[in-house]
ROGUFI-873677 format. One record per residue (C-alpha): residue in three letters; y, x, z. Coordinates in pm, whole numbers, plus 50000, padded with zeros to 5 digits. Example, Ala and Ser with C-alpha at 12.3 -4.5 7.8 and 13.67 -1.06 7.14 Angstrom:
residues 2
ala495505123050780;ser498945136750714;
END
This chain:
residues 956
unk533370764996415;unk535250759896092;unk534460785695838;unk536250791295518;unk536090825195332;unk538790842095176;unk538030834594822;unk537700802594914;unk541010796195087;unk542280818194765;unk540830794694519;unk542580767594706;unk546170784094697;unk545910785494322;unk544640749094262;unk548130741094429;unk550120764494288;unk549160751893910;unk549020718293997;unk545670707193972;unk543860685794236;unk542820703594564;unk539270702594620;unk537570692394948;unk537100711595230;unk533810721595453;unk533290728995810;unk529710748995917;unk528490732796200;unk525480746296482;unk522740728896252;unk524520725595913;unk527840713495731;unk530250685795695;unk532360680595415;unk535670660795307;unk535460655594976;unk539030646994752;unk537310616994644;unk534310597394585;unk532430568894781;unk532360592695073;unk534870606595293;unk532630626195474;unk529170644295398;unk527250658095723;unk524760674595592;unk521530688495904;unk518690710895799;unk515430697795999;unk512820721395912;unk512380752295650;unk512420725395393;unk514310691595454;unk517860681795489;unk519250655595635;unk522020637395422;unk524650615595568;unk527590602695383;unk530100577195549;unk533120560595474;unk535090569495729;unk535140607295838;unk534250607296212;unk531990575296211;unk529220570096448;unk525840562096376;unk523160543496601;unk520490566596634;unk517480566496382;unk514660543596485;unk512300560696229;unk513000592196284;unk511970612196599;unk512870650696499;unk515990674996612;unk517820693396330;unk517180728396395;unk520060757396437;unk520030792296276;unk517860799995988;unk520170787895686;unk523030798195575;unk526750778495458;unk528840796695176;unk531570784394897;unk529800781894529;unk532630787394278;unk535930764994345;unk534130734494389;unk531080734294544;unk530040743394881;unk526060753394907;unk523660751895198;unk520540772795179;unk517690769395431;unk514040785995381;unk512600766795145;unk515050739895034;unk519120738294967;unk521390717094863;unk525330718594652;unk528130694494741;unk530970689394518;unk533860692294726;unk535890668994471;unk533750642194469;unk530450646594736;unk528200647694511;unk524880663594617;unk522010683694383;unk518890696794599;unk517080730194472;unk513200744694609;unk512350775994742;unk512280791494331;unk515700775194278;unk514720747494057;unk516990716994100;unk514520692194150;unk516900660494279;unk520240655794136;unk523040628794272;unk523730604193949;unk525140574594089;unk526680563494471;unk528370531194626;unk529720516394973;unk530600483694995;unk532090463395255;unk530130434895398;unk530890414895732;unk527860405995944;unk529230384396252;unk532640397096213;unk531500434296227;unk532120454295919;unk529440473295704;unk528200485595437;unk526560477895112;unk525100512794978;unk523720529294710;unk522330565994624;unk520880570894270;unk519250602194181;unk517500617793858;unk518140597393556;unk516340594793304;unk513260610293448;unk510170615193388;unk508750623193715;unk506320602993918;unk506960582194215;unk504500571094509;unk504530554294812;unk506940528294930;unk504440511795182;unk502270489895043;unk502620463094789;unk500230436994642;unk501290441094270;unk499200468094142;unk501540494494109;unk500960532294124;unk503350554793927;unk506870537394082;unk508940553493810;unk510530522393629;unk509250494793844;unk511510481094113;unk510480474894484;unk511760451394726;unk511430467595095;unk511510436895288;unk508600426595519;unk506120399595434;unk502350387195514;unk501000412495266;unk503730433795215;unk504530467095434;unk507870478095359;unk508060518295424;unk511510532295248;unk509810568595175;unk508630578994818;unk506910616294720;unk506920623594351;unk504340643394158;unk506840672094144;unk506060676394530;unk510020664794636;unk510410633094883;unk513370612095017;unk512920591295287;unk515780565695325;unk516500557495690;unk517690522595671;unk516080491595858;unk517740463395649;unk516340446695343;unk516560475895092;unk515300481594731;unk513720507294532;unk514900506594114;unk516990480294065;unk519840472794285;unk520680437094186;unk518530414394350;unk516300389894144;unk517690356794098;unk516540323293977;unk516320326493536;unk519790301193512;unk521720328293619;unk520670351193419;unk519060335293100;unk520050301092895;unk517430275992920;unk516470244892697;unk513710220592719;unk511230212492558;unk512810189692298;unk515870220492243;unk518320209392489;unk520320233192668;unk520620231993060;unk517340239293192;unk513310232493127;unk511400202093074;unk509370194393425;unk506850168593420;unk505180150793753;unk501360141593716;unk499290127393950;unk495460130793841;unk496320126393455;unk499070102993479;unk502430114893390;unk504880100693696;unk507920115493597;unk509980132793380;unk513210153593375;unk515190185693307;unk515510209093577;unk518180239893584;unk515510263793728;unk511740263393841;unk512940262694191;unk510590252794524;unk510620289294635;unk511620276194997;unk510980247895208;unk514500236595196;unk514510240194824;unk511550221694850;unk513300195695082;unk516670194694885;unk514980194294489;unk512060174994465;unk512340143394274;unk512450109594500;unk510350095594255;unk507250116594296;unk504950116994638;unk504770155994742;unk501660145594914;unk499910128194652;unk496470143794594;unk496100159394255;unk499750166794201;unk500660190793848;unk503940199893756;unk504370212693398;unk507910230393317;unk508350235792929;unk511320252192735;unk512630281692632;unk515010305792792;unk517370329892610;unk519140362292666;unk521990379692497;unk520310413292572;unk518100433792421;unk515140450192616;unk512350442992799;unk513570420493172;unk511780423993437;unk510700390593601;unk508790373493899;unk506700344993960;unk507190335494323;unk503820311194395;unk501430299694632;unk498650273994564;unk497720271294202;unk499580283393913;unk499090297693533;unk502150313493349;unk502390313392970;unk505140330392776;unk504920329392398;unk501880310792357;unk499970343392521;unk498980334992915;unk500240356693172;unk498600354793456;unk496170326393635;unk496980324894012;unk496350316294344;unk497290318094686;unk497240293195022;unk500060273794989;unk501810282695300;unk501620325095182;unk503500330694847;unk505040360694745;unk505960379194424;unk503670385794078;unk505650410793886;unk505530406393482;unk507920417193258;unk508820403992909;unk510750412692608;unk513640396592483;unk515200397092156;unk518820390792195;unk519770357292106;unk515810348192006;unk514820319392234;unk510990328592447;unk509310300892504;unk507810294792875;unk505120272292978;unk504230265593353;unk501710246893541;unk501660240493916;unk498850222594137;unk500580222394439;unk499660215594780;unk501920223294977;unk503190251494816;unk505780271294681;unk506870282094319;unk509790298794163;unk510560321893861;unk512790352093951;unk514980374293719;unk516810405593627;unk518520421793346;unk517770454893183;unk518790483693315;unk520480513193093;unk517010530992973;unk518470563293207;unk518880539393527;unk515670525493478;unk513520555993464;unk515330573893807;unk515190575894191;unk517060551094346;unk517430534594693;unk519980504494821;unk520070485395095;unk522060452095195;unk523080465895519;unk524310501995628;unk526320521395840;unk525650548595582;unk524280561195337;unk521740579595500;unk518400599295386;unk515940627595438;unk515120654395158;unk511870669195189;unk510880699194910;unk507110710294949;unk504380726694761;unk502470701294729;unk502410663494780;unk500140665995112;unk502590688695218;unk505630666695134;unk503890640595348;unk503710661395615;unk507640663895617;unk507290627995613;unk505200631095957;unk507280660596072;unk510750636496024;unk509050602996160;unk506120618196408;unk502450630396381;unk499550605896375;unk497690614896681;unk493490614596630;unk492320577596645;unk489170575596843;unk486180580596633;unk484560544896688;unk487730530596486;unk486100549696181;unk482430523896221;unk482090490796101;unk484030463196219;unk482970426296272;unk485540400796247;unk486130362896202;unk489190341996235;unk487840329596467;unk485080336296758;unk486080299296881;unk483980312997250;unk482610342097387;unk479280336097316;unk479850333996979;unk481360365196946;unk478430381897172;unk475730361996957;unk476880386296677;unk476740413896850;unk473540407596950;unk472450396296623;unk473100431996451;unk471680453896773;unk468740428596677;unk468670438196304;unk469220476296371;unk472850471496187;unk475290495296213;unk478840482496362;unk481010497796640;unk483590471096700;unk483740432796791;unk487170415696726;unk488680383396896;unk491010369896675;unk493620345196786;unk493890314296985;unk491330325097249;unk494340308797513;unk493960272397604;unk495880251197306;unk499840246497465;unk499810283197586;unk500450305797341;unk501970338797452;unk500390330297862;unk497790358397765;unk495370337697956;unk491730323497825;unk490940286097790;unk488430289098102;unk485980260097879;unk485660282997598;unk485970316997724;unk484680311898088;unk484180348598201;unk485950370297944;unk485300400698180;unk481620397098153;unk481980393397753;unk484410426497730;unk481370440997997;unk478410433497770;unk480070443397429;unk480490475397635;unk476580478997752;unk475740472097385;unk477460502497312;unk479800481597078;unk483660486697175;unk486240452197131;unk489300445796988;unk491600415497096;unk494750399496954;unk497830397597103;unk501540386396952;unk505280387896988;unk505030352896985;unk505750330397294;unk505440293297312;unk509030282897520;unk506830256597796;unk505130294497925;unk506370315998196;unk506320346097995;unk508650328297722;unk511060321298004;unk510660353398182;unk512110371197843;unk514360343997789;unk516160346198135;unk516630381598036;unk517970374097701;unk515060390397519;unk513710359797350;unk515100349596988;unk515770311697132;unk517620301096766;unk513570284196617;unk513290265796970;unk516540257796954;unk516140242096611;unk513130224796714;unk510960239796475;unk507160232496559;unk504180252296492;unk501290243196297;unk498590243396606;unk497270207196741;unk500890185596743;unk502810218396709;unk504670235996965;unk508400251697005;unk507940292096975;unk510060321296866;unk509460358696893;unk510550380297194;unk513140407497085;unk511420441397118;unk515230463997024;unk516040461897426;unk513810487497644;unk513360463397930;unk512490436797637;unk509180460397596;unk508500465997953;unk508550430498031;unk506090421597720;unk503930451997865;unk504140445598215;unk503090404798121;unk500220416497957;unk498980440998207;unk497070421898451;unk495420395698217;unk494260417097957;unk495300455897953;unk493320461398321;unk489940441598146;unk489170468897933;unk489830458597597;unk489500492097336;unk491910480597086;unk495010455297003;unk495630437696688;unk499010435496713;unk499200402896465;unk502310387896276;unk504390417596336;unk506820411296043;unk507460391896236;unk506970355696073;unk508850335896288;unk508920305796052;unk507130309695737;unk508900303595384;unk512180302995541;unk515670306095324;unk516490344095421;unk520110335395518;unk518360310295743;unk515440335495851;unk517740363195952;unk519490344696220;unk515820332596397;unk515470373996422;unk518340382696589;unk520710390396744;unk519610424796892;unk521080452197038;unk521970462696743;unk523450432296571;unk522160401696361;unk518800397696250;unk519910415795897;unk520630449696069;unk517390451096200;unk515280431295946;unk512440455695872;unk511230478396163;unk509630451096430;unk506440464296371;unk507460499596490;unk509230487396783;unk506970468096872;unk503660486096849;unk505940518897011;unk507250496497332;unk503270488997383;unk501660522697288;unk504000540397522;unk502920518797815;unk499560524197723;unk499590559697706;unk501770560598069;unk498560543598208;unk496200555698052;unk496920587097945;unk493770606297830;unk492500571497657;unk492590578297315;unk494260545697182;unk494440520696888;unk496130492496772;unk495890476096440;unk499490458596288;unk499660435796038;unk503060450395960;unk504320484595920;unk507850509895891;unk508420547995853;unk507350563096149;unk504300538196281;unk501880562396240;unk503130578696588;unk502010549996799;unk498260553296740;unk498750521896466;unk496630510796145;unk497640487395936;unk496270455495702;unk496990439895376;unk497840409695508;unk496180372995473;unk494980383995104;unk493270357694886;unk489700358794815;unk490480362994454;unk489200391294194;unk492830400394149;unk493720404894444;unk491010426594524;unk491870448094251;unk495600450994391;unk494060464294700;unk493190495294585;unk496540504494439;unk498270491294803;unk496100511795001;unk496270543094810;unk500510532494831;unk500260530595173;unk498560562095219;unk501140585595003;unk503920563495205;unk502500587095502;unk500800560295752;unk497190567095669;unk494870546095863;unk494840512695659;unk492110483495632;unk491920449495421;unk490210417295512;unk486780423195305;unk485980391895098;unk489910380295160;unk491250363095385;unk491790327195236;unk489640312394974;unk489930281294722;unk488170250994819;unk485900255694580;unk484490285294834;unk484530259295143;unk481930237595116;unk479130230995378;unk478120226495728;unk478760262995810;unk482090257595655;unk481440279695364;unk479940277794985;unk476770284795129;unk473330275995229;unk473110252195522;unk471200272195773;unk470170244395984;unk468500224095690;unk467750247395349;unk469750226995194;unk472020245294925;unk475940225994928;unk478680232394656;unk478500242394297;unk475900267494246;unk478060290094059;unk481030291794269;unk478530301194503;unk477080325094308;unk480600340794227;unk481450338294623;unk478780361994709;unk479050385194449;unk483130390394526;unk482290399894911;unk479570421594776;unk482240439494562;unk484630438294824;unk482780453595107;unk481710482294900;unk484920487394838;unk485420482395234;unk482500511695303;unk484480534695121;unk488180528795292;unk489770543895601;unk488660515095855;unk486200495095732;unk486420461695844;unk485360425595754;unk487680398695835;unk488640362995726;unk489210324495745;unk486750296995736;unk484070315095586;unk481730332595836;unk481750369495734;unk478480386295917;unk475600400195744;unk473440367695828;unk475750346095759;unk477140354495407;unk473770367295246;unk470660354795261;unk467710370695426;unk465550391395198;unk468350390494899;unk470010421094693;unk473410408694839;unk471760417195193;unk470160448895104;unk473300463894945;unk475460452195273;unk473430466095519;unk472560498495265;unk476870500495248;unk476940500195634;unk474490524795678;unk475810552595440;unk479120545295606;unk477550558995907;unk475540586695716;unk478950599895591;unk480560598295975;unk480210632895943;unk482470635995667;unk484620609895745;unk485820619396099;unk486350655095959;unk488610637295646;unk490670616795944;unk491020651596196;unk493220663395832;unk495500633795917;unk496510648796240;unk496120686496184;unk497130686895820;unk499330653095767;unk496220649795542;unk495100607695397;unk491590599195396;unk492240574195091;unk493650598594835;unk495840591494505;unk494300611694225;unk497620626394189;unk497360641394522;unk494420663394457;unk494920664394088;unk498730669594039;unk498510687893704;unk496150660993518;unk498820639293332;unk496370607193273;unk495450603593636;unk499590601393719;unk498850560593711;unk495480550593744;unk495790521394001;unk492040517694027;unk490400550694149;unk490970569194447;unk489580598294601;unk487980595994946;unk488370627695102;unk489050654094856;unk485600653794740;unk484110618094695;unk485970596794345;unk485620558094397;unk485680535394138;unk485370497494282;unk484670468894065;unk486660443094076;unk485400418493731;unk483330388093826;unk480290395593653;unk481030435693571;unk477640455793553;unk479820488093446;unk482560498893453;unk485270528993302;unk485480558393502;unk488470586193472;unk487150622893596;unk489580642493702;unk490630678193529;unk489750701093668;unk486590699193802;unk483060679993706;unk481330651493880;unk478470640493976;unk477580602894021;unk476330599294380;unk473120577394256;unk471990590393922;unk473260626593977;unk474210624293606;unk476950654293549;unk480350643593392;unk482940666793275;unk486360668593409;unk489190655493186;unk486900625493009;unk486580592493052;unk482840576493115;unk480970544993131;unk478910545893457;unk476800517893545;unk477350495893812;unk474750469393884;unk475920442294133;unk474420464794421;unk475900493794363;unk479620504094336;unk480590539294140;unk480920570194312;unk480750602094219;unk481320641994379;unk483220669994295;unk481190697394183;unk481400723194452;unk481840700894707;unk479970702895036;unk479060669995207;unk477690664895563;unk475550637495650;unk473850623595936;unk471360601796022;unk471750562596034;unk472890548696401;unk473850516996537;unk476980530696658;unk478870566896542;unk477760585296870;unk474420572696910;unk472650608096821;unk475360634496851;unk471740662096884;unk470650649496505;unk470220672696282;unk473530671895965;unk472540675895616;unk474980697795404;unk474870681995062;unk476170708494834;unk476580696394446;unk475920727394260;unk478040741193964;unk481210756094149;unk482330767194454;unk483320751394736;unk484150745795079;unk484070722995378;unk485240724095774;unk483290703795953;unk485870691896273;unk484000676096604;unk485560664496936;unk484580637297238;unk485580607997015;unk487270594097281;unk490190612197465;unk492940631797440;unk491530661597487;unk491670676797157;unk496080674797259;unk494860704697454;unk492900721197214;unk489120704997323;unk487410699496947;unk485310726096744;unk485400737996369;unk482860747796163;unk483340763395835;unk480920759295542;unk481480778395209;unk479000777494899;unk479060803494613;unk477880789894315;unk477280825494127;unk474760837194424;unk473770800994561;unk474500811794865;unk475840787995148;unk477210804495445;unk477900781695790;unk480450801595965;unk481250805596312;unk482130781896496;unk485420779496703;unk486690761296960;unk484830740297206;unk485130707397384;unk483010691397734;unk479420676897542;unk479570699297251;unk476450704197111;unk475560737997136;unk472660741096965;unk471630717996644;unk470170717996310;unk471510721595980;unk469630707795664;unk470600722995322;unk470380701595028;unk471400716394713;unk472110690094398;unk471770699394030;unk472610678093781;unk470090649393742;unk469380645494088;unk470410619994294;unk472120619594624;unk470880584994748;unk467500580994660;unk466000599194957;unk468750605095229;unk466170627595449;unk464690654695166;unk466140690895252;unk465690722295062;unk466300746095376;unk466380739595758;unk468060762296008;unk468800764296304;unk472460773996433;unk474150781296783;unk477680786896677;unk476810823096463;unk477550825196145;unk474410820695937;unk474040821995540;unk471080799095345;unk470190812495005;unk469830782094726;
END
C-alpha cells in the first residue's frame, strides 16, 4: 500500500510551485520500501528488513526488474516490526529494531545508522554499467561506502597474501586453487555487508590489474623506451636476447603466442632475466602483483622483494606495492627458472587517498546492485547475521575435530589400512583415514568405481577402518571423463559443460583423457550426480567426502575469457554469471541427498572451494595445493583466521604443504629422507634438515586449528614416515597429537559456539579484543577459543619468537607458566619442539585424558585447568558425537565459573540430556599460579570431586 504523509505530499506541492526539482517518491511495502529516486544510477531502491538488525538493499536500473533468486542467501524478510516515514523533503527513513537506513529521494543514496543512531555506513560512490553477455544485457556495478576511513575490515574468504586489516588493500573475489572467494566483510566497528553477487567481483579497487605497459612506461636495460630487457639462459649460457613490452607468460596461450622461437621452453635449466625501468606520471604508492609459479625473485630498486616459489602448473598472485615518484624512472629486476610455469607482473594506479581507505564492492556481472547490511554489537554477533542471511552451520560430528591422516595418495587399500594399523600399533591418536584421488581404474574418472587390482575389496577396507574405531573419508569430483556412462548420462541431459571435450583438451593422467565438469545450477543436474554415486560409494559407508577441485578447475591456467565459456552455460547464463558459487551448489545438491537418506547421520564433507552460505551444507574447507614453503606457511594463519571472520568456520590446511621443491624429493621413499629399507641417508643433509623442521612447525600449527589434518604430494606424511624413530621431531608430533586430544574437551565445546552462537573456533584477535588498537592487524596470532593465544613459528631456524598479549587481560604461557601482562609485547621461547601458547588469565580449561580416538573413554575423569588471577568462566557442551540429535535438543551443558577474590570454582548444574550421557563422572581441579606450568604433568590435580549433575563448588 502506497503511503505518503501529508507533509510529505505538501513538501512536494511547493518544490513545484517554486520551481525546483521534485524529489523522488516512496512506496511502504509488507516487509519494507521501494523508492524512485529523480536521479542517480538507480531508478529504483527496494529496500527489505531481514531481522532486528539487517537490511536488504537492492538498487536496479530499471524500476520493476526481476531478480533470480539469491543462491547465498536462504532467509525471508520479515513483516511488521519497523517502521517507513518522510525525513525532511528529501529523504525517506526506514527504522527497524536495531538498524535503519535514509534514502535520498533525489538521488538514492543510502546512509545506515545502529540501534544508538550512529551512522556507521554511508553511500559515497555508485555505478551501473551495461555489459552484453551472449546477447543478454547486464550490468557492471559498483557501491562505495565510507571514505576515507579508518575502520577495520575482515573477512573476504580466504586469501594466501597475508592480509588481515582489509582497509586499503584490494581483493579479487574470484575462485582459485588456494583462494576462497566469500563477498562478506565485518569491520571492527561491529557493521557487515555482504554483497550477493556470484560473478568475479572485487573488494578496493575497481579497475582490474593489468599488465605494467598499460599503465607504466618501460625502458630496458640500456634506456630504451618500449618495454624491459629479457634475457634467455640455458645453464649459464645466454641464448637470447630482446625487449619485451611486458613480463607476460601469465597464461598458457600467452605462453603459446610470446615465447621466443629461438629458445627451447623445455630446455633443462632455463632463466629468464627481465631488466629496465618502468615509469609513472603519478605520484603515490601503486599497488602491484607478481603473478608466478615455479621459481622466481623480484627486485625493485636494488632492494629484493620477495624470493618465490610455487609448482609450475599453480600460480597465483603475490601482492607488493611500490612507490613512485612521478616522472622518476624505478628500476625492476626479474629472474625466472621456469619449468613449466607461469609469470607475469600486474598493475594499478593510485587511488584518491579517500577511495583507497573505504568500503567498496564491484562486480563484472550484475543484475543489481545488491547487498545485505548487518549492524551488531559485536563482531561474533555480526557474523551471526552473516549465518542468519546465508544459513546456520549445523554441529559437525565430533570425530571431524581428531587427527586426520592423509596422503595424495594411498595408491591401494592396504596401504591406507597399513597406516591405520601402524598408529593403533604405536598408541597414536588419529580418528580419520582419507583416500585421496584416483582410487578408479586409470580411463575412468568420474565411473565412481575401484580399479579391482588395487583396491580389490574396498568394502572390507571401509569395514576394518570401522572395527579400528578409525572413521574414512573418500574423494569424489564434479569431474567426468566423456568415454564413462556417468559423463554421458549428464550429457544426454544437457548437464555436462561439453565446450573442454569439445576442444579436445586432455588431462594430465597416463596419455590424458577428454573431461569437463557436470553443471550442478539444474536440480536434476544434482540428483543425477547423487543418484550415480549412490550405489558405488554412498551405500559402502564412507563417513566423509572431500569434495575436491570445486572451483571448479576445469582447465588450469586458462585465459579467463577462454575459462568462462568451459563453465557454462547454466541455467542462469554463461559461465561469467555464475563464476564463483560451484562449490556451494555443489556441496548443497550432495548434502541434501545425504541428509534425505540419511537423516539422523550427522554429516561432513570437506571442499577445496568455498562461497557465502557453504557453511549450511555440513562443509569445511582447505587452503588449497599450498607450497611447502616458510612463507606460505606463514600466510596460512592470516587465511584461516580470514576465512573464519568471512563466517564459514571449519577450515584445515595441508600440514607440511602440499607441493615441495625438488630439493625436498629425493629418495626411495620419494622424499628428502632416510631410506627405510637400507639406513642409507639420500639428498643434501640440510635440505633435509630444513624439511623436517618446516612439518614440525607446520603441524603444530595444525594441532592448534579447527580440523587438524596432514595432507600432501610425494612426500609420505605419517608419523613413521616423516620422523625418525626415537627423534625430537617424533616426540613433539606425537606430544602435538596427544594434547590435541587432551583439549577435545575444550575443543568440541569451542565448535558447539559455531552452531549455537555463530561462534569461530580460530579467532582474530580483533574478535575478542575489539578495543586493543595494535592487535587490529596482527596477521600472525590468533586466538583458539576465546581463551588459548597461538603464536606459530614460521622462520627456518627460529628458537623464539615476538609475542603480542592482548589488552585487557594477562597470559600465561602454557609450558613455563611465566605471567605476561596484557597490552605488551614479549619474547617467549620457542625451541624447535615447542610452538607458543599461552592462556587468558581467568580462563577455565577442560582436559581429558589421551585416547586413540575422541570417544574412546567418554567415563574419564576432565581436569578443569583454571589459570588464576581473574575471573572466569567456561560451559562445557557434550552430545552423542554422531547424530542429529542435538536438532532436537539431545546435548548437555555444564557451567563452570571461578572467582578469583575467594578461589572458589563452582561446577553448576547441569542441563539438558542426551541417550549415553554420562551421568556420573569426575572432575579434577587444577588451579595455575604464575610459574607453573600447564604441560609438564598433564595428570597432577589439586582437588577431585565427584559430580552427578548438582551444582558443586571446590575451594582453591
Amino acid at each position: 500500500m502506497r503511503i505518503t504523509t501529508i507533509a510529505y505530499a505538501a513538501s512536494c506541492m511547493a518544490a513545484m510551485v517554486t520551481g525546483h526539482a521534485m524529489a523522488g517518491t516512496f512506496e511502504k511495502t509488507a516487509t519494507g520500501v521501494v523508492v524512485k529516486p529523480d536521479s542517480g544510477a538507480a531508478r529504483e531502491v527496494r529496500l527489505e528488513v531481514m531481522g532486528d538488525n539487517i537490511i536488504h538493499v537492492v538498487k536496479l536500473d530499471q524500476a520493476g526488474k526481476p531478480l533470480n533468486p539469491s543462491l547465498m542467501t536462504v532467509a525471508a524478510p520479515v513483516s511488521g516490526n519497523f517502521s517507513v516515514a518522510a525525513a525532511g523533503k528529501d529523504k525517506v527513513t526506514l527504522k527497524a529494531k536495531k538498524i535503519s537506513v535514509a534514502v535520498s529521494l533525489a538521488t538514492g543514496q543510502v546512509q545506515f545508522f545502529n540501534a544508538a543512531g550512529k551512522a556507521f555506513l554511508t553511500q559515497e560512490a555508485e555505478s551501473m554499467a551495461p555489459v552484453d553477455i551472449d546477447g543478454k544485457p547486464f550490468l557492471a556495478v559498483k557501491q562505495g561506502f565510507n571514505y576515507g576511513t579508518r575502520d577495520a575490515f575482515y573477512g573476504l574468504g580466504q586469501h594466501q597474501n597475508h592480509q588481515m586489516n582489509l582497509n586499503g588493500e584490494d581483493v579479487l573475489l574470484m575462485q582459485h586453487n588456494m583462494a576462497i572467494a566469500v563477498p562478506f566483510v565485518v569491520s571492527d566497528k561491529n557493521y557487515g555487508v555482504l554483497w550477493d553477487n556470484n560473478a568475479i567481483s572485487r573488494f578496493g579497487d575497481a579497475k582490474p590489474y593489468a599488465w605494467l605497459s598499460r599503465d607504466l612506461k618501460l625502458a630496458d636495460a640500456d634506456g630504451k623506451a618500449g618495454g624491459l630487457t629479457a634475457r634467455y639462459y640455458i645453464g649459464d649460457k645466454l641464448v637470447f636476447t630482446r625487449q619485451e613490452k611486458d613480463i607476460a607468460y601469465q597464461y598458457l596461450k600467452d605462453v603459446a603466442e610470446n615465447w621466443p622461437k629461438e629458445v627451447d621452453p623445455k630446455a633443462a635449466n632455463l632463466k629468464v632475466v627481465w631488466e629496465g625501468t618502468m615509469t609513472s606520471p603519478k605520484n603515490g604508492v601503486h599497488k602491484m602483483q607478481l603473478y608466478a609459479s615455479d621459481y622466481a625473485k623480484l627486485t625493485v630498486d636494488g632492494k629484493e622483494v620477495m624470493d618465490v616459489w610455487r609448482q609450475g602448473w599453480n600460480p597465483w598472485y603475490h601482492n607488493f606495492e611500490q612507490k613512485f615518484e612521478a616522472d622518476k624512472p624505478v628500476r625492476l629486476l626479474v629472474e625466472w627458472k621456469p619449468s613449466g610455469g607461469m609469470i607475469a607482473i600486474t598493475h594499478n594506479d593510485p587511488l584518491p587517498d579517500a577511495e583507497r581507505h573505504s568500503l567498496t564492492f564491484s562486480s563484472e556481472v550484475a543484475q543489481a546492485i545488491n547487498y545485505y547490511v548487518i549492524s551488531g554489537d559485536s563482531i561474533d554477533n555480526v557474523i551471526g547475521g552473516y549465518r542468519h542471511l546465508t544459513g546456520q552451520a549445523p554441529m559437525m560430528p565430533k570425530w571431524a575435530y581428531g587427527f586426520w591422516q592423509s596422503r595424495q595418495r594411498y595408491e591401494t587399500q592396504e596401504q591406507l589400512l597399513g597406516v591405520l594399523r601402524e598408529y593403533r600399533k604405536q598408541g597414536w591418536p588419529v580418528d580419520n583415514m582419507v583416500q585421496d584421488w584416483f582410487y578408479w581404474p586409470q580411463d575412468q574418472w568420474g565411473s565412481h568405481d575401484f580399479d579391482k587390482a588395487r583396491f580389490p575389496n574396498p568394502q572390507a577396507m571401509v569395514d576394518e577402518v570401522h572395527k579400528s574405531n578409525a572413521r574414512i573419508m573418500i574423494s569424489i569430483w564434479g569431474k567426468f571423463y566423456s568415454n564413462t556412462d556417468n559423463y554421458k548420462e549428464l550429457a544426454a541431459k544437457g548437464h555436462m559443460w561439453t565446450k573442454n571435450v569439445e576442444n579436445g583438451a586432455l588431462d594430465w593422467v597416463g596419455p590424458g583423457y577428454k573431461n569437463s565438469h557436470y553443471d550442478p545450477y539444474a536440480p536434476e543436474a544434482r540428483d543425477i550426480y547423487y543418484r550415480q554415486m549412490k550405489p558405488k560409494l554412498v551405500d559402502m559407508g564412507f563417513d566423509a567426502w572431500w569434495m575436491d577441485n570445486t572451483e571448479p578447475d576445469v582447465l588450469s591456467n586458462t585465459r579467463p575469457a577462454d575459462f568462462k565459456k568451459l563453465i557454462g552455460p547454466t541455467i542462469y547464463g554463461g559461465g561469467e554469471i555464475t563464476f564463483n558459487p560451484y562449490s556451494l551448489v555443489h556441496t548443497e545438491g550432495f548434502y541434501s541427498h545425504l541428509h534425505k537418506d540419511q537423516p539422523e547421520k550427522r554429516q561432513f564433507i570437506l571442499s577445496r572451494s568455498g562461497f557465502a552460505g557453504i557453511q549450511r551444507n555440513a562443509t569445511a574447507v582447505w587452503s588449497g595445493d599450498t607450497a611447502s614453503r616458510w612463507n606460505n606457511l606463514y600466510d596460512q594463519i592470516s587465511a584461516g583466521v580470514s576465512i573464519s571472520m568471512s563466517g564459514i568456520p571449519n577450515w584445515t590446511h595441508d600440514i607440511g604443504g602440499y607441493a615441495q621443491e625438488t630439493r625436498f624429493q629425493v629418495g626411495d621413499v620419494g622424499s628428502a629422507q632416510e631410506n627405510r629399507s637400507t639406513g642409507i641417508k639420500q639428498g643434501n643433509p640440510e635440505d633435509l634438515k630444513e624439511w623436517r623442521e618446516l612439518n614440525l612447525r607446520w603441524f603444530q600449527f595444525g594441532a592448534f586449528s579447527p580440523l587438524f589434518r596432514s595432507h600432501g604430494e610425494v612426500v609420505k606424511r605419517e608419523i613413521h614416515e616423516i620422523s625418525p624413530a626415537g627423534s625430537p621431531m617424533r616426540e613433539s608430533m606425537v606430544w602435538y597429537d596427544q594434547l590435541r586430544y587432551r583439549l577435545m574437551p575444550y575443543i568440541y565445546s569451542a565448535a558447539a559456539d559455531i552452531h549455537y552462537e555463530s561462534g569461530a573456533i580460530m579467532r582474530g584477535l580483533v574478535m575478542d579484543f575489539p578495543n586493543d588498537e595494535a592487535v587490529k592487524d596482527i596477521k600472525d596470532q590468533y586466538l583458539f577459543g576465546h581463551n588459548m593465544l597461538v603464536a606459530p613459528v614460521y622462520v627456518y631456524g627460529a628458537r623464539e619468537r615476538s609475542v603480542y598479549m592482548p589488552k585487557g587481560a594477562n597470559w600465561y604461557d602454557l609450558y613455563t607458566g611465566e605471567l605476561h601482562k596484557g597490552g605488551t609485547t614479549a619474547t617467549v621461547k620457542a625451541p624447535e619442539t615447542r610452538m607458543p601458547v599461552l592462556v587468558k588469565a581467568g580462563a577455565i580449561v577442560p582436559m581429558g585424558p589421551v585416547t586413540q580416538y575422541v570417544d574412546e573413554k567418554p567415563e574419564a575423569p576432565i581436569t578443569l585447568v583454571v589459570y588464576t588471577g581473574a575471573d572466569g568462566k567456561f560451559s562445557l557442551y557434550e552430545d552423542d558425537g554422531v547424530s542429529n540429535g542435538y536438532l532436537r535438543g539431545e546435548a548437555s551443558r555444564i557451567p563452570f565459573s571461578y572467582n578469583d577474590k575467594t578461589g572458589v570454582v563452582t561446577i553448576g548444574e547441569r542441563s539438558g540430556q542426551y541417550k549415553g550421557m554420562v551421568a556420573k563422572r569426575q572432575f579434577k581441579v587444577r588451579f595455575i599460579k604464575p610459574g607453573v606450568s600447564t604441560t609438564d604433568n598433564f595428570d597432577v590435580a589439586d582437588k577431585t570431586v565427584s559430580y552427578e549433575g548438582k551444582a558443586i563448588t571446590v575451594k582453591r
